[in-house]
FIDO-35086 format. One record per atom (N, C-alpha, C, CB): residue number from 0; residue in one letter; x, y, z. Coordinates in nm, 3 decimals, padded with zeros to 5 digits. Each point is the difference from the previous one (the first is absolute). Glycine has a CB too. Layout:
BEGIN
nr rest u v w
NUM a X Y Z
...
// end
This chain:
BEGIN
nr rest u v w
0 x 10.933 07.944 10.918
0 x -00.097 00.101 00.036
0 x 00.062 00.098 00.099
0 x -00.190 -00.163 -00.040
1 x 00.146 00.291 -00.013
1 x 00.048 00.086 00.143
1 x -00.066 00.018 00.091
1 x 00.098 00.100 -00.097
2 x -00.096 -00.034 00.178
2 x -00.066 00.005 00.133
2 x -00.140 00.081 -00.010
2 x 00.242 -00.009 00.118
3 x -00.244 00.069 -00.283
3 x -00.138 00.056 00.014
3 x -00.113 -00.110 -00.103
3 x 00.120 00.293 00.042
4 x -00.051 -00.380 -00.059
4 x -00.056 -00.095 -00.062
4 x 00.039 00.015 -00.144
4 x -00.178 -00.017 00.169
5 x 00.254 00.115 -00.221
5 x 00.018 00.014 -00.153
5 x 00.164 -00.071 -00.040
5 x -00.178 00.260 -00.004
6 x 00.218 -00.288 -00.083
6 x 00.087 -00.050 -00.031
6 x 00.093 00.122 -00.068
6 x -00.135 -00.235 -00.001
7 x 00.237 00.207 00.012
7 x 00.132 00.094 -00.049
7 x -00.071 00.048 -00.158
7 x 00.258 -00.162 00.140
8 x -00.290 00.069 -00.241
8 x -00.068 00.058 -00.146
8 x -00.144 00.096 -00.008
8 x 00.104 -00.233 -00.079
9 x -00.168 00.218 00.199
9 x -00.126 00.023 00.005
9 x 00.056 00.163 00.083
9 x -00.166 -00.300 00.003
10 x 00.221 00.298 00.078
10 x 00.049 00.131 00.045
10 x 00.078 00.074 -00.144
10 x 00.038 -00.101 00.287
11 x 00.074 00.034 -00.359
11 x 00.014 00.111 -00.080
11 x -00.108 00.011 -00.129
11 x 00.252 -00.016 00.083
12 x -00.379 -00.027 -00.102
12 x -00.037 00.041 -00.041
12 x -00.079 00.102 -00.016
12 x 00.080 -00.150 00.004
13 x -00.111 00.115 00.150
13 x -00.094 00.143 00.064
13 x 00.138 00.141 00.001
13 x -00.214 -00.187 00.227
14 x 00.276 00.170 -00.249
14 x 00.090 00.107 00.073
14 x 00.014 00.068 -00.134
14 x 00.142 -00.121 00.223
15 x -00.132 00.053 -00.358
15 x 00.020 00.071 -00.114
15 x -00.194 00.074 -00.091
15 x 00.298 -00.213 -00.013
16 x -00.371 00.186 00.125
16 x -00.194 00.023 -00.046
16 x -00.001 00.179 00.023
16 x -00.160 -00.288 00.141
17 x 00.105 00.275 -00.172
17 x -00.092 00.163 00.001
17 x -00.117 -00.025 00.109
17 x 00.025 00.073 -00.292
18 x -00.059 -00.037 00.424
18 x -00.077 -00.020 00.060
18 x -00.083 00.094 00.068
18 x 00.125 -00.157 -00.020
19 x -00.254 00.163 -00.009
19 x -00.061 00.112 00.050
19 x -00.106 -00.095 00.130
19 x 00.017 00.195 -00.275
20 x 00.011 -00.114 00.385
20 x -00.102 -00.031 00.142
20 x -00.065 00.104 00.032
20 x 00.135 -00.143 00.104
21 x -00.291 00.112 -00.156
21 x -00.077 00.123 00.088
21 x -00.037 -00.022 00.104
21 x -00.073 00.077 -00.148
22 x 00.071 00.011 00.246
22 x 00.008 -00.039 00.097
22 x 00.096 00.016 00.095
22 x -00.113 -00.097 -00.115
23 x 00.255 00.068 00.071
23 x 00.125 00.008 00.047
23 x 00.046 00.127 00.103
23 x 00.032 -00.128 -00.223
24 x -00.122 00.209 00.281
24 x 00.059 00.054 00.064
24 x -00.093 -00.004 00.111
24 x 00.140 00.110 -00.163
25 x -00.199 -00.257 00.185
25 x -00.169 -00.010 00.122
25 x 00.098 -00.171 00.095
25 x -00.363 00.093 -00.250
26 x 00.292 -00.039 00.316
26 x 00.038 -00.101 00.094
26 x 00.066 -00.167 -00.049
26 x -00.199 00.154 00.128
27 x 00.130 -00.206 -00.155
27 x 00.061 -00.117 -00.109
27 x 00.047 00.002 -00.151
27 x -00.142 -00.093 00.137
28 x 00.081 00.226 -00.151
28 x 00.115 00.024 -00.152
28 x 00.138 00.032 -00.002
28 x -00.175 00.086 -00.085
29 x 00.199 -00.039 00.209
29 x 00.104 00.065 00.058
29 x 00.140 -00.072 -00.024
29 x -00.170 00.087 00.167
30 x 00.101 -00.192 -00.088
30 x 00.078 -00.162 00.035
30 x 00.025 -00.072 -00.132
30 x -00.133 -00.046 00.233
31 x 00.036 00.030 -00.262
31 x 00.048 -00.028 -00.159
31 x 00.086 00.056 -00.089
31 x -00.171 -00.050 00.017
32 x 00.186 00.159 -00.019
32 x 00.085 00.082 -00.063
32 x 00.176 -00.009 00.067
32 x -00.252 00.159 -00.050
33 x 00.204 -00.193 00.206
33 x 00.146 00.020 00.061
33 x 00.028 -00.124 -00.034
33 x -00.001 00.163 00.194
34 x -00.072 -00.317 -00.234
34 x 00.098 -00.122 -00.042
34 x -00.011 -00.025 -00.127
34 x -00.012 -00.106 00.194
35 x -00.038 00.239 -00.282
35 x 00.050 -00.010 -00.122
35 x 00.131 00.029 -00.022
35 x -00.195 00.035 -00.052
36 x 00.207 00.063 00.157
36 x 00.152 00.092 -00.065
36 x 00.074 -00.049 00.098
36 x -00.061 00.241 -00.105
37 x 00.082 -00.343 00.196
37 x 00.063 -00.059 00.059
37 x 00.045 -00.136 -00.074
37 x -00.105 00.134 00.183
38 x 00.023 -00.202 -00.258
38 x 00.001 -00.082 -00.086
38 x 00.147 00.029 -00.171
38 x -00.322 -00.017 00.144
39 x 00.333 00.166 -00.092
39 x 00.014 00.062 -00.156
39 x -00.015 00.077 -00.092
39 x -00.008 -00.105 00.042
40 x -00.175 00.118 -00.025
40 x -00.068 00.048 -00.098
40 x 00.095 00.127 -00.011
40 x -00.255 -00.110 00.039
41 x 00.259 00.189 -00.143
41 x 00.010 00.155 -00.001
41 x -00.117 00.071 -00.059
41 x 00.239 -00.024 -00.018
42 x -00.312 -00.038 -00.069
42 x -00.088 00.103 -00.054
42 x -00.141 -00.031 00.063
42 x 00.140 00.028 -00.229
43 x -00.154 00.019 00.306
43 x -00.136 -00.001 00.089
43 x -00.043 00.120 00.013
43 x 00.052 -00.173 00.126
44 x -00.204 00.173 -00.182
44 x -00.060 00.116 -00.010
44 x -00.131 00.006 00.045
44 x 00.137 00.033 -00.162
45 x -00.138 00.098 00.240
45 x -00.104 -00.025 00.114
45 x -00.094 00.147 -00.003
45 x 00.182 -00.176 00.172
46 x -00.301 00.170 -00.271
46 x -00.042 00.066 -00.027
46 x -00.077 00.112 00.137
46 x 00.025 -00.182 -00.228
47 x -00.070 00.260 00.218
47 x -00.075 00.091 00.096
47 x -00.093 00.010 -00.019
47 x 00.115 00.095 00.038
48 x -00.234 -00.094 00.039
48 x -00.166 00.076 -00.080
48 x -00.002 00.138 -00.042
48 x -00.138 -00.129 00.152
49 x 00.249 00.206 -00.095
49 x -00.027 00.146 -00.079
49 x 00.052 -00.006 -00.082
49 x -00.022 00.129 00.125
50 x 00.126 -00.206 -00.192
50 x 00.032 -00.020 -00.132
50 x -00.107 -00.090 -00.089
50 x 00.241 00.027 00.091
51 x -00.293 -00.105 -00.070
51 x -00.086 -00.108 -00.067
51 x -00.070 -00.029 00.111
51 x 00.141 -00.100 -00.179
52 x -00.246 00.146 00.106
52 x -00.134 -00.073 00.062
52 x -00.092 -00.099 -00.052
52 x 00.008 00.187 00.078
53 x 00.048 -00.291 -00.023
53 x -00.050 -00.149 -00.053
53 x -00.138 -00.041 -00.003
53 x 00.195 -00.064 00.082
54 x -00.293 00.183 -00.064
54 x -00.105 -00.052 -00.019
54 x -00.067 00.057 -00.114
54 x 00.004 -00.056 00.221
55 x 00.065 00.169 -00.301
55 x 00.022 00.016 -00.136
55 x 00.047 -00.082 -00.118
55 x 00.016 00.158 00.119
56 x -00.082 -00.196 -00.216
56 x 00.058 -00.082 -00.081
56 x 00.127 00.104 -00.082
56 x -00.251 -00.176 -00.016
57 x 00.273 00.258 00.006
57 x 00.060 00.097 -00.067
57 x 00.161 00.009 00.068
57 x -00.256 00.127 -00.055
58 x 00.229 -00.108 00.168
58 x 00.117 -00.017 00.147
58 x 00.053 -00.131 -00.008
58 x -00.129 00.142 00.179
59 x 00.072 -00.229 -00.219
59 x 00.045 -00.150 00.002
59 x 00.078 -00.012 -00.128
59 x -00.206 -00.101 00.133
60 x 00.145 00.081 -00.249
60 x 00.105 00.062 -00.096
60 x 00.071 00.104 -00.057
60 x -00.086 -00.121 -00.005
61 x 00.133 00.216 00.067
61 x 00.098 00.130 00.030
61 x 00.103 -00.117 00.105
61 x -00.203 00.297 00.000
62 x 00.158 -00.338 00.083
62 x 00.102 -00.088 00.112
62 x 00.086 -00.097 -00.088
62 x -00.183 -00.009 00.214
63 x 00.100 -00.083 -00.273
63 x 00.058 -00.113 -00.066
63 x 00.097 00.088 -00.139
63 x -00.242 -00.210 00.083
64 x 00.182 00.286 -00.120
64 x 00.086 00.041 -00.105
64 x 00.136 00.097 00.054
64 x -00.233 -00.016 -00.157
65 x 00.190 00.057 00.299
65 x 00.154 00.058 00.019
65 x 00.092 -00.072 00.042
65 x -00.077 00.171 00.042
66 x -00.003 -00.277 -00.001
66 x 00.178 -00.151 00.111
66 x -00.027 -00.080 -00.161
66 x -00.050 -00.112 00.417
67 x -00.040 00.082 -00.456
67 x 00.041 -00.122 -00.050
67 x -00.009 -00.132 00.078
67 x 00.131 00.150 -00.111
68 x -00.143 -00.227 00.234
68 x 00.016 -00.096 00.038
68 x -00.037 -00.105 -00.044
68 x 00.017 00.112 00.120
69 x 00.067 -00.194 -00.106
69 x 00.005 -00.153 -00.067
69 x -00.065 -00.097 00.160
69 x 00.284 00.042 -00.222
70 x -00.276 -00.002 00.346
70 x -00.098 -00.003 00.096
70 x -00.054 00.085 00.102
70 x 00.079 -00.161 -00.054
71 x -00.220 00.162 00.055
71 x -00.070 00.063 00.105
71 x -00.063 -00.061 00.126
71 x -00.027 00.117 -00.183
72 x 00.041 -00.080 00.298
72 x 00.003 -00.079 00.105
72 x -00.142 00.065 00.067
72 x 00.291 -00.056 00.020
73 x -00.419 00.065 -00.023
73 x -00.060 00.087 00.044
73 x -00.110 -00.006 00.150
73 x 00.057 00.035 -00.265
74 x 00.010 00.067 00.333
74 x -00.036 -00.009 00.130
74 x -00.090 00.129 00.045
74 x 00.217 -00.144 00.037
75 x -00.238 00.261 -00.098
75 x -00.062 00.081 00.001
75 x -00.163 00.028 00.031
75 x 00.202 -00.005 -00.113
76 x -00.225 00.087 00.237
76 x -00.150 -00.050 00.008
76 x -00.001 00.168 00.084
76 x -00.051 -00.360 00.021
77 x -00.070 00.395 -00.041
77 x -00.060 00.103 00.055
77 x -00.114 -00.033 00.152
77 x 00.039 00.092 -00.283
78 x 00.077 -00.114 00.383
78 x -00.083 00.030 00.079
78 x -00.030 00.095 00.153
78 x 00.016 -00.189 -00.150
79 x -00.072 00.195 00.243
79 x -00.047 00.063 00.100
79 x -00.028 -00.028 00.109
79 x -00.040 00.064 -00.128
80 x 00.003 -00.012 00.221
80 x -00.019 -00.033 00.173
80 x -00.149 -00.046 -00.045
80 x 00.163 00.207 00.190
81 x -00.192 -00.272 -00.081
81 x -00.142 -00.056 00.064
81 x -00.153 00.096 -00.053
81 x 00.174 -00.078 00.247
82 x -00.150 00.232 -00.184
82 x -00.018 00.064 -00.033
82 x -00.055 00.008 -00.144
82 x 00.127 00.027 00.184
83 x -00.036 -00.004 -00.269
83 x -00.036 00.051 -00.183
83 x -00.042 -00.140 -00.046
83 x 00.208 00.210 -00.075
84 x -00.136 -00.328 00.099
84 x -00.070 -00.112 -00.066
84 x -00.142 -00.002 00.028
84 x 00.198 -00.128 00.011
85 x -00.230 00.144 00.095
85 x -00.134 -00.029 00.070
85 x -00.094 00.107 -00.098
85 x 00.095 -00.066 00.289
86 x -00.071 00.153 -00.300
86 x -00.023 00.158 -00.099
86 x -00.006 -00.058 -00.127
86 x 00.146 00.192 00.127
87 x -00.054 -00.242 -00.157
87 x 00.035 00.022 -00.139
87 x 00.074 -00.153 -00.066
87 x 00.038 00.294 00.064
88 x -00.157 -00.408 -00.026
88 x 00.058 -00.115 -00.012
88 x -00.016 -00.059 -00.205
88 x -00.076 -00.046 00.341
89 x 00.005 00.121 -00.398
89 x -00.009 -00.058 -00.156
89 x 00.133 00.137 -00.064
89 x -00.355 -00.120 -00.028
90 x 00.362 00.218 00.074
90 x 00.139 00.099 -00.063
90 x 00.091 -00.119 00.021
90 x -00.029 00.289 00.080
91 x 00.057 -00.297 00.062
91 x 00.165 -00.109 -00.039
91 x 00.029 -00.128 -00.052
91 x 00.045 00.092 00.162
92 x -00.186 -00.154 -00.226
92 x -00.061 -00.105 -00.066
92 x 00.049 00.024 -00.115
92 x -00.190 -00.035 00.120
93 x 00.122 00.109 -00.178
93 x -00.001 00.038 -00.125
93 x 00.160 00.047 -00.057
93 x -00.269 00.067 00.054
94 x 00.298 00.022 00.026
94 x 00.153 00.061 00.042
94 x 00.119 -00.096 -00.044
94 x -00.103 00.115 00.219
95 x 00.068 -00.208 -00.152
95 x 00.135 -00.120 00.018
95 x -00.059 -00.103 -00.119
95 x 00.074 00.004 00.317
96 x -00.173 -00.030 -00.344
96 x -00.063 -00.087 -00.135
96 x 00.087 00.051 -00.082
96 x -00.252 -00.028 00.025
97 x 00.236 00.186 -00.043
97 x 00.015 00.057 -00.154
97 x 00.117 00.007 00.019
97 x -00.185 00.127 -00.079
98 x 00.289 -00.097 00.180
98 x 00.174 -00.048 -00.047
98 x 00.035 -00.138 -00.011
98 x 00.080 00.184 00.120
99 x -00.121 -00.271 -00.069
99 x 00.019 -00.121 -00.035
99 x 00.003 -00.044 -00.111
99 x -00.063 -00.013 00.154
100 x -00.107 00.036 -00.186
100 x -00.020 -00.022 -00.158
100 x 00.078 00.086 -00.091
100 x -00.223 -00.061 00.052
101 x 00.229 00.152 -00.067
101 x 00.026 00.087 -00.121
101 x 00.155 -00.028 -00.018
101 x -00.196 00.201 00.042
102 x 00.281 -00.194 00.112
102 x 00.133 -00.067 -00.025
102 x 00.017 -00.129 -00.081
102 x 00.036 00.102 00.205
103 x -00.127 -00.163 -00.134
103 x 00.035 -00.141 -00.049
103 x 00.010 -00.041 -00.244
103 x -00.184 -00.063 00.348
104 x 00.062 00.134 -00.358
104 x -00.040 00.005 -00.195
104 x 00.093 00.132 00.010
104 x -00.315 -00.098 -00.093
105 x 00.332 00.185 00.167
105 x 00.135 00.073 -00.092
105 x 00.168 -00.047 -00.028
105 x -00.146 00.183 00.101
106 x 00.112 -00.289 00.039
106 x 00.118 -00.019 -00.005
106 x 00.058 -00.158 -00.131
106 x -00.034 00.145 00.301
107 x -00.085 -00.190 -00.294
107 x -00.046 -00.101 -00.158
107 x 00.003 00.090 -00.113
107 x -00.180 -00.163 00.107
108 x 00.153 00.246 -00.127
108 x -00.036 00.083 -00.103
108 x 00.183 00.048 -00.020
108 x -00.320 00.087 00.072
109 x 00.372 -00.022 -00.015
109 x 00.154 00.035 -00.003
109 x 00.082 -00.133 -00.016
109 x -00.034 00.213 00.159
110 x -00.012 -00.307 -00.127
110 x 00.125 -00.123 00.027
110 x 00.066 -00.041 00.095
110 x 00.030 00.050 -00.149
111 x -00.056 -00.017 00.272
111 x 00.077 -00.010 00.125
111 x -00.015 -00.174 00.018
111 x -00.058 00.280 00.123
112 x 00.185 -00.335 -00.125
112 x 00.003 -00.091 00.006
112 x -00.065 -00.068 00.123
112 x 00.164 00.057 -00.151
113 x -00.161 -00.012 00.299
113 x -00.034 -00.061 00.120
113 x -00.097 00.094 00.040
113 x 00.210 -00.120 00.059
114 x -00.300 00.114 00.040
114 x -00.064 00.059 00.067
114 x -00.067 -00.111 00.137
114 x -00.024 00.178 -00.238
115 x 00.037 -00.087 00.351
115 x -00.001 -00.083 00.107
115 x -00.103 00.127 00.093
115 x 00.283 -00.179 -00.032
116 x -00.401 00.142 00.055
116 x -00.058 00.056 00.127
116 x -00.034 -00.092 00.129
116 x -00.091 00.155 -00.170
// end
């Protein structure tokens, strides 16, 4: 075992995946992304909301059909200060439901072998 708990086969397998992290550029997606590609990975793909907006089913598959990933790691969530939740607590409900979900049957629907939220 290595020190991140994965074994020498289990690292190169991740390292040869197609991996998409939404999320990946937020505080703990971040991190994830930095011990993917520390791990190896090279193809890590880290979508944007102004490119795809995941709470579109349409955006979700436009995403999957442009990487392709064989895994999605999904960390992506829409949220706000004290403030707007308090305002606006069923938008980021609903918000973060509908990328979850819609990722999750698109990403069944395409074939993505793994999916991890």
């Amino acid at each position: 075992m290595g020190k991140n708990g994965l074994t020498s086969s289990h690292r190169a397998n991740l390292t040869e995946r197609s991996i998409v992290v939404t999320g990946g550029a937020g505080f703990l997606g971040s991190f994830v992304v930095q011990q993917l590609r520390a791990a190896g990975c090279v193809n890590v793909v880290v979508p944007r909301s102004k490119d795809y907006d995941l709470v579109q089913l349409e955006a979700v598959h436009e995403l999957l059909v442009d990487t392709r990933p064989d895994l999605i790691i999904h960390l992506a969530a829409r949220v706000g200060g004290i403030g707007i939740n308090r305002e606006q607590p069923g938008t980021f409900f609903y918000e973060n439901l509908m990328m979850g979900a819609q990722l999750m049957e698109a990403a069944r629907l395409h074939g993505v072998d793994k999916f991890v939220s």
